[in-house]
C-alpha positions in Angstrom: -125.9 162.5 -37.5 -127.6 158.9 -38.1 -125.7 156.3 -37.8 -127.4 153.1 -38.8 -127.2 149.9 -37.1 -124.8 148.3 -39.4 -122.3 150.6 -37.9 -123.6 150.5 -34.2 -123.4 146.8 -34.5 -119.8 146.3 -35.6 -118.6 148.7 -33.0 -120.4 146.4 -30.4 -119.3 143.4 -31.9 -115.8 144.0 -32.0 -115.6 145.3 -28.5 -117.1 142.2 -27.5 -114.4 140.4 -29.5 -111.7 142.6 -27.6 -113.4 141.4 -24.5 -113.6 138.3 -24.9 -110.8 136.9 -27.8 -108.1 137.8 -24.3 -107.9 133.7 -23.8 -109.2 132.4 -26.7 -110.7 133.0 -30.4 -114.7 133.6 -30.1 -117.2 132.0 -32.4 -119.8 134.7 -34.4 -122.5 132.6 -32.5 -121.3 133.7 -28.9 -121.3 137.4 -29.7 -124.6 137.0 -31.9 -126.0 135.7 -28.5 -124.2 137.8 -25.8 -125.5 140.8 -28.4 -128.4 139.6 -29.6 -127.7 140.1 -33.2 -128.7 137.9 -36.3 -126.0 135.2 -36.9 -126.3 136.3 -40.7 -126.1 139.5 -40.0 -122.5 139.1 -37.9 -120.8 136.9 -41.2 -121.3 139.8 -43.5 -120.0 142.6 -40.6 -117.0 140.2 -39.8 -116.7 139.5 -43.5 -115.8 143.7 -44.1 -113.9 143.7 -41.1 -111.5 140.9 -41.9 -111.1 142.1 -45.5 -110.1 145.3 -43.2 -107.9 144.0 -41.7 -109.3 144.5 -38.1 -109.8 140.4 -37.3 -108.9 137.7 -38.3 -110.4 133.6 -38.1 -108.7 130.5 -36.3 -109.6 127.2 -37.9 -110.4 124.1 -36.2 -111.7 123.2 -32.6 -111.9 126.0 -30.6 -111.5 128.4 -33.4 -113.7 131.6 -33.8 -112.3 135.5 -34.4 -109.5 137.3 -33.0 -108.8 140.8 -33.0 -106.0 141.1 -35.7 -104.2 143.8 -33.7 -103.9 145.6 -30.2 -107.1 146.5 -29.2 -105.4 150.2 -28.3 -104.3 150.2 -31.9 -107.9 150.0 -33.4 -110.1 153.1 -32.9 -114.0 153.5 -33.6 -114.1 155.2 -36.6 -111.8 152.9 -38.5 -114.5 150.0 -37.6 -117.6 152.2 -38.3 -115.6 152.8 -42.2 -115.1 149.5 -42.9 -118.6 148.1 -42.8 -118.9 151.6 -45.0 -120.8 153.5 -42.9 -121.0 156.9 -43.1 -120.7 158.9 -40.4 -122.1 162.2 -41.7 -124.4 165.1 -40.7 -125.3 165.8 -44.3 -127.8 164.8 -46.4 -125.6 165.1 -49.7 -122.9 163.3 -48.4 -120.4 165.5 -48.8 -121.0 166.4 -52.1 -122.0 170.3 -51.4 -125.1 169.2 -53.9 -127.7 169.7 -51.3 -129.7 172.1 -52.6 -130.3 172.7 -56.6 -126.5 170.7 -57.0 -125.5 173.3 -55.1 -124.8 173.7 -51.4 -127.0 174.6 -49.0 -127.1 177.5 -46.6 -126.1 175.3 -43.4 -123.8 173.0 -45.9 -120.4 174.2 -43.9 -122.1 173.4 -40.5 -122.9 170.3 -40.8 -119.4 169.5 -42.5 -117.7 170.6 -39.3 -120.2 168.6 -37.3 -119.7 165.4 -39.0 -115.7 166.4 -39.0 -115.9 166.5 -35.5 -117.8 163.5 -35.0 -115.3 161.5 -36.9 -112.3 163.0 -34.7 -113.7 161.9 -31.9 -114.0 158.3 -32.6 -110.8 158.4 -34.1 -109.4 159.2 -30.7 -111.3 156.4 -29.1 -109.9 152.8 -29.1 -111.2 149.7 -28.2 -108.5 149.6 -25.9 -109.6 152.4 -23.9 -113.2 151.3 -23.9 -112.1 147.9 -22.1 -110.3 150.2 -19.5 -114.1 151.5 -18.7 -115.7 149.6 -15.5 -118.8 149.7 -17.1 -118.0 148.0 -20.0 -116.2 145.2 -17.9 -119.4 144.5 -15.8 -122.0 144.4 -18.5 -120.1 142.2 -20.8 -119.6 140.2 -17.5 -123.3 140.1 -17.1 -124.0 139.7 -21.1 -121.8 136.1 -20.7 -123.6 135.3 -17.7 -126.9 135.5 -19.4 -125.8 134.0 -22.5 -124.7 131.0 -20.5 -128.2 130.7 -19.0 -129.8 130.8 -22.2 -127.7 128.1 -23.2 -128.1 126.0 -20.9 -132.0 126.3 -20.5 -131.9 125.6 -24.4 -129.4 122.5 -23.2 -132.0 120.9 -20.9 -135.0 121.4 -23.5 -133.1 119.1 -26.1 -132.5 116.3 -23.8 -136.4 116.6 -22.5 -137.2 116.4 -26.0 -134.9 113.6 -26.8 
């Protein structure tokens, strides 16, 4: 199964948007620094995932993304579809043209791989990955870093000012 990093980076995205959005909308720079991920890169994930339906934006001061529903109501797969990204074991696709536009000998196992695949991150929500201690203490960690980072980069402008 490959799943590339557009997909691998929305999932993380939004589950640091379920984290954090609990108090207040969060800006596409925080979680491009908490996650280290391009800035650029973020607008075009967040501009699927709103079309989606998943998040939404809040204008203004303090504005940023919010998660547009429950994160219990919002499981893995949904997010990994709608940055379309495929979550097959296939090389066709799904097509069953794999071999000569026909399929191929292991065509039917790697169907019922990639089915199962997809179940189970359909049965996993962001909800249920906030429940997980782990995932509490790293993006605890993540925004404690993020905030040194910033404020290292804070002190360097006002040297060189």
């Amino acid at each position: 199964m490959r799943l590339t990093t557009k997909g691998r980076y929305a999932v993380t995205a939004m589950l640091d948007l379920a984290f954090h959005s609990q108090k207040h909308p969060v800006t596409l720079t925080d979680i491009a620094t908490r996650q280290t991920i391009s800035l650029s890169y973020l607008e075009q994930l967040f501009a699927r995932l709103r079309k989606a339906g998943m998040v939404k934006g809040v204008r203004g001061p303090g504005g940023g993304y919010t998660l547009s529903r429950a994160a219990r109501e919002i499981n893995i797969a949904e997010i990994i579809e709608a940055v379309d990204e495929p979550v097959d074991s296939i090389k066709c696709g799904g097509k069953s043209n794999c071999h000569n536009n026909q399929p191929c000998i292991t065509h039917d196992l790697w169907m019922g791989l990639s089915e199962q695949i997809r179940a189970y991150l359909k049965e996993i929500t962001l909800g249920q990955l906030l429940e997980r201690d782990m995932v509490s203490e790293v993006a605890k960690r993540q925004a404690k870093q993020s905030e040194q980072v910033i404020d290292i980069l804070s002190i360097q402008e006002r040297k060189s000012a």
